[in-house]
N, C-alpha and C positions, 0 to 999 in steps of 0.2 A: 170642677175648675181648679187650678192654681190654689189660692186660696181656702175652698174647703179641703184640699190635700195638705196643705199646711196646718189647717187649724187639727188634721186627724193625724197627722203622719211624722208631727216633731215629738220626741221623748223631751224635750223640756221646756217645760209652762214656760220659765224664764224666756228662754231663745226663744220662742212662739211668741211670745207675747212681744218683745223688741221686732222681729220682723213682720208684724202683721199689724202694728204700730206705725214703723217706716213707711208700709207701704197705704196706709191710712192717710198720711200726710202728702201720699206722691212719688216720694225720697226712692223707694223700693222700684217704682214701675216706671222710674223719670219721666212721671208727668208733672212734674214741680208744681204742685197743690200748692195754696199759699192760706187754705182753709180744709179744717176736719168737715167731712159732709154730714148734715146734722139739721134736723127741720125745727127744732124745741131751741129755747133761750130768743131773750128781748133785744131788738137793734134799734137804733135812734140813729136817722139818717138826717142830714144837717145841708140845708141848702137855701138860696133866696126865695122868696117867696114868687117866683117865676116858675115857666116852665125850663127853659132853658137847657141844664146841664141835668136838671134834676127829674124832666119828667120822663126819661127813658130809665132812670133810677127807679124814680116811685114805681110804672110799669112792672118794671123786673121783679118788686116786692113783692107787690100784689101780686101779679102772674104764679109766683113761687109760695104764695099763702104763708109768706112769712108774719113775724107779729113786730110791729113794728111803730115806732112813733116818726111820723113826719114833720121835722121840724122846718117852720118857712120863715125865715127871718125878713122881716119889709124895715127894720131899723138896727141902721149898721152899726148901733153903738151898741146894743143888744150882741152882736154877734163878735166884734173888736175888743169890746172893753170889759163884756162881761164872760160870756162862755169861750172864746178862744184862747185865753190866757189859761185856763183851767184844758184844756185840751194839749197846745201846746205841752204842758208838765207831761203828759201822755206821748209824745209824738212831737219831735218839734218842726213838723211839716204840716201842720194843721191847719187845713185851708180849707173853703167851700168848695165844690161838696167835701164833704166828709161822712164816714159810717163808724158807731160805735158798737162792740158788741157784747153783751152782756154786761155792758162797765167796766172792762178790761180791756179790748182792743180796740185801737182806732188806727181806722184805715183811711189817708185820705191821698189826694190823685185819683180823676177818673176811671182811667182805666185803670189802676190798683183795684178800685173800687168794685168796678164791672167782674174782673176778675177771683177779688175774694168772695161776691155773692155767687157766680156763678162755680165755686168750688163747694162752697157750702150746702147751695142747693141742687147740686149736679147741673146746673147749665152753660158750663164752661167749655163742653166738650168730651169725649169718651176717651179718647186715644190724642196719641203725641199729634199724629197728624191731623186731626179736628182740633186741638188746641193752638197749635200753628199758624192756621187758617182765623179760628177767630178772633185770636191775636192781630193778624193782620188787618183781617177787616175792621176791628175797632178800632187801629189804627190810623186807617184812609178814609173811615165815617169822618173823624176826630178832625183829621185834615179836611173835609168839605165844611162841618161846623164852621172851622175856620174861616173859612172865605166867606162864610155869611157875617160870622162877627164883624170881620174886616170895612164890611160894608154898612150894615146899621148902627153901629156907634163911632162915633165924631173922634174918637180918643187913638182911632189908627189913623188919620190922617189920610186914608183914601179916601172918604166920604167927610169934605168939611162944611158942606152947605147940605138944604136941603135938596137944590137943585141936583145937587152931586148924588144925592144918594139914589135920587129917583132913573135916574139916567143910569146909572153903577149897578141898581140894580134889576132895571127895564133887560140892561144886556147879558146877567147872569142869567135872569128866567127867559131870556127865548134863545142864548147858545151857552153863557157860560159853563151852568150847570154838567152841558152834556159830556164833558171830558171825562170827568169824577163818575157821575153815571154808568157810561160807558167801560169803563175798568172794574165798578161794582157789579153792574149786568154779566158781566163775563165771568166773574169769578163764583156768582150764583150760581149761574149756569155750570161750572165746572165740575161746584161741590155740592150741591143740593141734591141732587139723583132724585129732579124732578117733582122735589118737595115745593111746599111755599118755604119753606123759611133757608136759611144758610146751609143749616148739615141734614132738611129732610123735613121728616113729619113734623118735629118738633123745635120750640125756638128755642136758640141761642143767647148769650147774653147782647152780641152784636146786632142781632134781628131788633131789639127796641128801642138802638142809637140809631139803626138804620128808620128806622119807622117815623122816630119824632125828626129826622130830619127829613123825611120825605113827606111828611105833614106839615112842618114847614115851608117846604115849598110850595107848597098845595094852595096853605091859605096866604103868601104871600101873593103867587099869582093871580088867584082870585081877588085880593085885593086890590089891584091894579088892572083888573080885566085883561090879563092874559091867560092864553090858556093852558090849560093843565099839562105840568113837564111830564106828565104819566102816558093823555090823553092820547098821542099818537101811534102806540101800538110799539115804541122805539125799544122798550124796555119792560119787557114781558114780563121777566123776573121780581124785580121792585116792586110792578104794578100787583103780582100775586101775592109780594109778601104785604103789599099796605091792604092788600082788603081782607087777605087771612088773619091779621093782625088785629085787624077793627071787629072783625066777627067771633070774634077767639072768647067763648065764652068766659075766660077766667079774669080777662079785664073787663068785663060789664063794670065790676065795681068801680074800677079809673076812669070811663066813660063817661062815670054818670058822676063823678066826684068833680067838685070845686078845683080840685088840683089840671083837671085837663080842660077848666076854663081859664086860666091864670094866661095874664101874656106871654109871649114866647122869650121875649128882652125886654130888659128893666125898663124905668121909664124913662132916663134918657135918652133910650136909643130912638132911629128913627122911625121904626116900627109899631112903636106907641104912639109916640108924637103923632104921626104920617098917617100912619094904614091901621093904628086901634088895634092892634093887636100883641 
């Protein structure tokens, strides 16, 4: 390949070593890596002590057998007044989530985030065009999260009673949902070539935002005895990535961890309150 021709076929160490560098970072084969891929060195990954934003994160970790420290902050003066000021000096975009690595970089923004893990541990995608795609799809996961925020905490003002939220979200899980769905079903279908997950045999960094939100709906539903947005057969795709996801031997460990019993929204939300979850 490319590659070992370069590492045999340049006369100089120097220029060898600059281009096989570049192309180490992405810069060379314009997949814009934003992480050296690399399985050794310690991350401390920073988030509330929900599941939330964080448990498609912890997933990816674990799935990747990274070494890692989960940090779940449940008091926000702990994470405001004591560790974010010290992070900020690092990054002054320092916000939850957040990923540190080694003690040198901090990476925070979601999908920043999704994106520097899955560079590091190769599951960001192979080519420009699997990068593309699960760029996008992280993106339109990111957008359905939304609309569920919108709805179980009182702070967006579409949901200000509780009457509101039950009704707000009675009508997400038996149609809203299906818009967002239907756009993601299709784009499975497009690029998966028939895998369970996004680009095939193997998952992607977007396959575990896709998963804990389609697990959310799962026990949202259930909570309120409706039935499964999976269960009618509408969306073949999703319904193969959530049970390939759950049987995926390398997250037994997050299955069985206190982390994927944690409520889905803090305890404000109406979630906790409501539906205990």
């Amino acid at each position: 390949d490319f590659p070992t021709r370069l590492r045999a076929g340049l006369p100089s160490e120097r220029l060898r070593a600059r281009i096989l560098s570049a192309m180490d970072c992405g810069c060379f084969s314009g997949l814009g890596m934003i992480a050296s891929r690399r399985q050794e060195g310690k991350l401390k990954f920073g988030y509330w002590g929900i599941r939330g934003l964080g448990a498609p994160m912890r997933m990816l970790l674990d799935y990747a057998g990274a070494d890692y420290e989960d940090k779940q902050y449940t008091d926000a003066q702990e994470w405001f007044g004591q560790d974010k000021p010290g992070l900020t000096k690092m990054n002054p975009l320092a916000n939850l989530p957040y990923l540190v690595d080694d003690g040198k970089i901090v990476v925070c923004q979601t999908n920043a985030i999704f994106d520097y893990i899955g560079d590091r541990f190769g599951l960001g995608g192979s080519s420009m065009e699997q990068r593309r795609a699960v760029r996008q799809l992280l993106a339109e996961i990111y957008d359905l999260r939304n609309v569920i925020i919108e709805l179980v905490y009182p702070f967006k003002e579409r949901c200000r009673t509780d009457d509101e939220f039950k009704t707000g979200m009675e009508k997400h899980l038996q149609l809203g949902y299906k818009a967002q769905y239907m756009k993601l079903e299709a784009m499975f279908a497009l690029i998966s070539k028939g895998g369970p997950y996004a680009l095939g045999a193997k998952p992607c960094t977007a396959d575990f935002h896709m998963w804990e939100m389609l697990d959310q709906h799962e026990i949202y539903a259930s909570k309120m005895g409706l039935p499964s947005p999976l269960s009618a057969g509408e969306f073949p795709c999703l319904a193969k990535l959530y049970k390939a996801m759950r049987e995926e031997p390398k997250l037994n460990k997050y299955f069985e961890s206190a982390s994927f019993k944690l409520p889905c929204n803090a305890g404000i939300s109406y979630t906790a309150k409501l539906l205990s979850c």
